[in-house]
ROSE-4610 file (N, C-alpha, C; in Angstrom, 1 decimal, always signed):
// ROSE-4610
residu = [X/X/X/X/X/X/X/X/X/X/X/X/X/X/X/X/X/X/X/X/X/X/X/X/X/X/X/X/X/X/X/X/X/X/X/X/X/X/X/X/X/X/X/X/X/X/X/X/X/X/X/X/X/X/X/X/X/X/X/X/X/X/X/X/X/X/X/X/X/X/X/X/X/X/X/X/X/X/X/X/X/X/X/X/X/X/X/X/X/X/X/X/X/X/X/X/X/X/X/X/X/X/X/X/X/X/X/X/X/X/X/X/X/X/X/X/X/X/X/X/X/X/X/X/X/X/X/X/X/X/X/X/X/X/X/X/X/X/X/X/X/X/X/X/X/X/X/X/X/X/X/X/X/X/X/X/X/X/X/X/X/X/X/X/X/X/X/X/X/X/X/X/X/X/X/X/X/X/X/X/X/X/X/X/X/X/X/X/X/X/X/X/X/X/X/X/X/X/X/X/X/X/X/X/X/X/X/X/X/X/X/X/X/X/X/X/X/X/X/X/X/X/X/X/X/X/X/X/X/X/X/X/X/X/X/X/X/X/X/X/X/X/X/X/X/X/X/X/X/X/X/X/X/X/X/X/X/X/X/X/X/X/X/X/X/X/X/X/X/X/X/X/X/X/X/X/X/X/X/X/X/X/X/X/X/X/X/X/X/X/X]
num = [1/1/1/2/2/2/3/3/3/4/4/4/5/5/5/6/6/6/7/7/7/8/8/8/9/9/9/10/10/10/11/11/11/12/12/12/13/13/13/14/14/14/15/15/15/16/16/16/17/17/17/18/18/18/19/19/19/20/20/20/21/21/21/22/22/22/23/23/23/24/24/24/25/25/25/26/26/26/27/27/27/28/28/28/29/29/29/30/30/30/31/31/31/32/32/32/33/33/33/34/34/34/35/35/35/36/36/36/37/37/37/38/38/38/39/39/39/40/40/40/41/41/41/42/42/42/43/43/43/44/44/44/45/45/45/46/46/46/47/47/47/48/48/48/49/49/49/50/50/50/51/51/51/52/52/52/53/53/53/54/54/54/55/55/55/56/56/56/57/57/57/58/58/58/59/59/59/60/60/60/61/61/61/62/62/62/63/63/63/64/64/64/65/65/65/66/66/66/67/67/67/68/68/68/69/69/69/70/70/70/71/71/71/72/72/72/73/73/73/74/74/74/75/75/75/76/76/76/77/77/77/78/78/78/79/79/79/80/80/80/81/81/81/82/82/82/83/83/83/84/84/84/85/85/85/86/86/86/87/87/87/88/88/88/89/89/89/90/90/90/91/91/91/92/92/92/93/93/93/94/94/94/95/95/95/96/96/96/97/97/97]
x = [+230.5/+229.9/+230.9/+230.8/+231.8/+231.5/+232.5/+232.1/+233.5/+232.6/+233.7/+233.9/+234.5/+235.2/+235.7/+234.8/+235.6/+236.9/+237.8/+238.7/+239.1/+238.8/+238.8/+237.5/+237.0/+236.2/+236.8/+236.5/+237.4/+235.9/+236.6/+235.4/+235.2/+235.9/+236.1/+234.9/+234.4/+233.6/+234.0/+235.4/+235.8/+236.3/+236.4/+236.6/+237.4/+238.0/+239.1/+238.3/+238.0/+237.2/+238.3/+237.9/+238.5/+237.7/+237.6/+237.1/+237.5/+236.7/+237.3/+237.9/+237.2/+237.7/+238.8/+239.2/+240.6/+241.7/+242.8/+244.3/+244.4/+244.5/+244.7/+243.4/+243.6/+242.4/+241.9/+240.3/+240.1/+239.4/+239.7/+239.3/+238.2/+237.0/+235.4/+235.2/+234.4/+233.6/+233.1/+233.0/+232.4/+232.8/+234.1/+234.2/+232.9/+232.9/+231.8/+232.3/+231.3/+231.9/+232.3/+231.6/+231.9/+233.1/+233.6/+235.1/+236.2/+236.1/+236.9/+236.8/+235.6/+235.8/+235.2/+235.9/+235.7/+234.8/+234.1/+232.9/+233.2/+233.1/+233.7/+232.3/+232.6/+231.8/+231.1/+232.0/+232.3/+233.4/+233.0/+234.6/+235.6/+235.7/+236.2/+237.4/+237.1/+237.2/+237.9/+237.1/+238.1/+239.5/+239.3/+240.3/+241.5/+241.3/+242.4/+242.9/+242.1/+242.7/+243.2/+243.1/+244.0/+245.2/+245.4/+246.5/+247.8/+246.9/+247.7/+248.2/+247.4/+247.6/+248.5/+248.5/+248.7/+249.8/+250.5/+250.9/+250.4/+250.6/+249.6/+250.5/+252.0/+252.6/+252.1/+252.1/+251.3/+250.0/+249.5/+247.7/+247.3/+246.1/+246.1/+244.5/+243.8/+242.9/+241.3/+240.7/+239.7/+238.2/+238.3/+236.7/+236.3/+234.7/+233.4/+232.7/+232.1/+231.3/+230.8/+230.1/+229.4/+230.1/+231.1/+232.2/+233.4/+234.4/+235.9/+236.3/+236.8/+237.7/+239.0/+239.8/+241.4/+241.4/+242.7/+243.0/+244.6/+244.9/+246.3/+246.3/+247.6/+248.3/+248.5/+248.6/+248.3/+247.1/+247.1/+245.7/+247.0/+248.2/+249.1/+248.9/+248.9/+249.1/+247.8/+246.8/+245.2/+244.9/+245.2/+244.5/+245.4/+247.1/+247.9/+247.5/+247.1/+246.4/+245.4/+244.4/+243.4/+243.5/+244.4/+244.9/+245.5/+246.4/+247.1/+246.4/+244.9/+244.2/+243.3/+242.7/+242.4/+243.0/+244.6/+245.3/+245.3/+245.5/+245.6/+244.4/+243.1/+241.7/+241.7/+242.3/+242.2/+243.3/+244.1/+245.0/+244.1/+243.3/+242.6/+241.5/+240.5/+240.0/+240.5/+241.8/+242.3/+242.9/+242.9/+243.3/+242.3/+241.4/+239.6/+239.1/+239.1/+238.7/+238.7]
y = [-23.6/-24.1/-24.4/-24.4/-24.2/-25.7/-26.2/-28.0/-27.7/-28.5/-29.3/-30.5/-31.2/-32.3/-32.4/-33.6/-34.4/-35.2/-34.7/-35.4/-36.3/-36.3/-37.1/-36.9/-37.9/-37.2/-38.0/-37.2/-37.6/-38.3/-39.2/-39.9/-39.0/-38.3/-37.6/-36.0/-35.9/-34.6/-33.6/-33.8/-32.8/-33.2/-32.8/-33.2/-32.2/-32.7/-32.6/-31.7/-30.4/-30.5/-29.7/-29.6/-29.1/-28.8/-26.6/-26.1/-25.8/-26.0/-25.8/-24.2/-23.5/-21.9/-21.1/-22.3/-22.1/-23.0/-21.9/-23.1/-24.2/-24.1/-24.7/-25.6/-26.5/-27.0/-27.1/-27.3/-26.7/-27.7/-27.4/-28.6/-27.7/-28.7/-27.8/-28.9/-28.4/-29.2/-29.1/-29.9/-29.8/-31.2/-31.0/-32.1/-32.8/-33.5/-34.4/-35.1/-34.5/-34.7/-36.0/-37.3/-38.8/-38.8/-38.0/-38.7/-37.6/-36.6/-35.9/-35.9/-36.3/-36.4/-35.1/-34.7/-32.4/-32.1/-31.3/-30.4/-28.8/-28.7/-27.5/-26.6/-25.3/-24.4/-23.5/-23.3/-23.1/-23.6/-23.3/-23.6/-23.6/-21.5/-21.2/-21.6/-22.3/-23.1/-24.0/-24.5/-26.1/-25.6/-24.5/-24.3/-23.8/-23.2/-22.8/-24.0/-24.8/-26.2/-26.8/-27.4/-27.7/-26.9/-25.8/-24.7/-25.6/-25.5/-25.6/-27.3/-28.0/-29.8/-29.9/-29.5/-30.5/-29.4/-30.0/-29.1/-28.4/-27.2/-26.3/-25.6/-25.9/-25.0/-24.9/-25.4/-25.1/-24.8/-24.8/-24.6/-23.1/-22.5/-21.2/-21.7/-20.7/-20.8/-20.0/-19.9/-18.6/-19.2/-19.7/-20.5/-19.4/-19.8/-19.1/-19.5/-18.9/-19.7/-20.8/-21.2/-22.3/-23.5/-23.4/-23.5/-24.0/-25.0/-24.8/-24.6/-23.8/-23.7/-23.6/-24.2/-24.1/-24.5/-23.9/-24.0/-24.5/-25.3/-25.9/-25.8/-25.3/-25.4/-26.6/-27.8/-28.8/-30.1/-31.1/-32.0/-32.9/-33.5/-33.8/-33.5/-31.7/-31.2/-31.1/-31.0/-30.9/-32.0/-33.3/-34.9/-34.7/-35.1/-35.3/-34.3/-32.9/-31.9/-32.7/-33.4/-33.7/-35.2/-35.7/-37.4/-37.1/-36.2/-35.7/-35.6/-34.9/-34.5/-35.7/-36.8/-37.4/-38.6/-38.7/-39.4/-38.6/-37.6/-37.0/-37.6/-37.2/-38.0/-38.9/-39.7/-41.8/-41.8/-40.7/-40.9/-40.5/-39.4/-38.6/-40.0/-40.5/-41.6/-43.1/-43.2/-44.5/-44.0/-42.8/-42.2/-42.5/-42.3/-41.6/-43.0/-44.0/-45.0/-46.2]
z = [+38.5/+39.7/+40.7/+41.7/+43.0/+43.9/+43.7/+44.2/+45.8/+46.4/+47.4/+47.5/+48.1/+48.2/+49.8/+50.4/+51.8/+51.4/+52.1/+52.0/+53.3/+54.4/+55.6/+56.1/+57.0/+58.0/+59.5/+60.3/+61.1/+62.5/+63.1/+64.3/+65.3/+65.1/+66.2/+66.0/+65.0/+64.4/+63.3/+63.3/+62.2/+61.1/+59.7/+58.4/+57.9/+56.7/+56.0/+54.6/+54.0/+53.0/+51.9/+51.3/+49.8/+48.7/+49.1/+47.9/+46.5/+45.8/+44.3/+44.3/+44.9/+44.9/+45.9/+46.6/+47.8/+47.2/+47.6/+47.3/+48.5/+49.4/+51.0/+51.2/+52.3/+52.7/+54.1/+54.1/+55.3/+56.1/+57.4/+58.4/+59.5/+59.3/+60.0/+61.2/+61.8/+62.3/+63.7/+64.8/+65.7/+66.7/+67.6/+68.5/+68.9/+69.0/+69.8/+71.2/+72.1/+73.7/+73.5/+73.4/+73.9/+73.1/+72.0/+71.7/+72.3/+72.9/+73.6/+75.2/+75.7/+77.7/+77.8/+77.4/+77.7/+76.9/+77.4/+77.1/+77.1/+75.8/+75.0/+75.1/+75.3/+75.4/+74.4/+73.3/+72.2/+71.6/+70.1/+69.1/+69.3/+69.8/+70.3/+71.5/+72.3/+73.5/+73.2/+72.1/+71.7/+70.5/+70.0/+69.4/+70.4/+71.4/+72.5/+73.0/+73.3/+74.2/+72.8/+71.8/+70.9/+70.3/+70.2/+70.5/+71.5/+72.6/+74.0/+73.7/+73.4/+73.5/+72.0/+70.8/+69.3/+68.9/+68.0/+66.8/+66.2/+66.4/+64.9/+64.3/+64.3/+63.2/+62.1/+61.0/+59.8/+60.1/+60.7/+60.7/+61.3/+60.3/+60.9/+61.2/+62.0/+62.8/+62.2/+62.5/+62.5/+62.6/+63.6/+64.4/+64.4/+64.5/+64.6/+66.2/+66.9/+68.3/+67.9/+67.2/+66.9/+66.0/+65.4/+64.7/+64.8/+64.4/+64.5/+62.9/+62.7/+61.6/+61.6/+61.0/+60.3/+59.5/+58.9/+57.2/+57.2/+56.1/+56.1/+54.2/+53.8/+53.1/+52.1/+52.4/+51.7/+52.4/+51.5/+52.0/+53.2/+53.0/+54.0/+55.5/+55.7/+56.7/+57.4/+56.3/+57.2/+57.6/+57.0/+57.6/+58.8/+58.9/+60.1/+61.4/+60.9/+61.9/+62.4/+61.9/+62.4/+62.9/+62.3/+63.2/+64.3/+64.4/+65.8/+66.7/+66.5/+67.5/+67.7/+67.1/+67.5/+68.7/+68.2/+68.7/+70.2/+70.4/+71.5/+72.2/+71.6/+72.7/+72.6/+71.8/+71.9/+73.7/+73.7/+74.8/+76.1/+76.0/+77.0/+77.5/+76.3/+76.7/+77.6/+77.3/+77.7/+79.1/+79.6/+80.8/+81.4/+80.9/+82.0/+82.2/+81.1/+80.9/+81.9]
């Protein structure tokens, strides 16, 4: 039987998950406008502007339109991937704010 596991979820819309049948783990989800300001078009969209804004060395990519996906190598690099980015819109908010 093929189980996952949340390993973060993040306020921001995206989570930390962990399948039984992948080495790496993967981070899904769906920004939610009131915690980013910006209004994403698609996944797609938000995966470019985080490209552009965060670290993604370790992190490989492969969003869907409706979708963000990336995948990280250990549970380490996927939670800090995804605290980076919130940290970045805790910064975007306290600008706009």
């Amino acid at each position: 039987m093929k189980t996952t596991k949340t390993i973060y979820e993040s306020p921001i819309g995206l989570s930390v998950i962990k399948f039984d049948f992948e080495d790496g783990y993967t981070i899904t989800g769906n920004a939610k406008r009131k915690m980013t300001i910006k209004e994403f078009d698609s996944a797609y969209d938000f995966e470019e502007y985080i490209q552009e804004k965060i670290n993604c060395k370790a992190i490989d990519f492969d969003s869907e339109y409706s979708q963000f996906f990336a995948y990280a190598k250990t549970k380490a690099q996927a939670v800090r991937f995804v605290k980076a980015i919130e940290k970045y819109f805790e910064k975007v908010r306290e600008m706009v704010g």
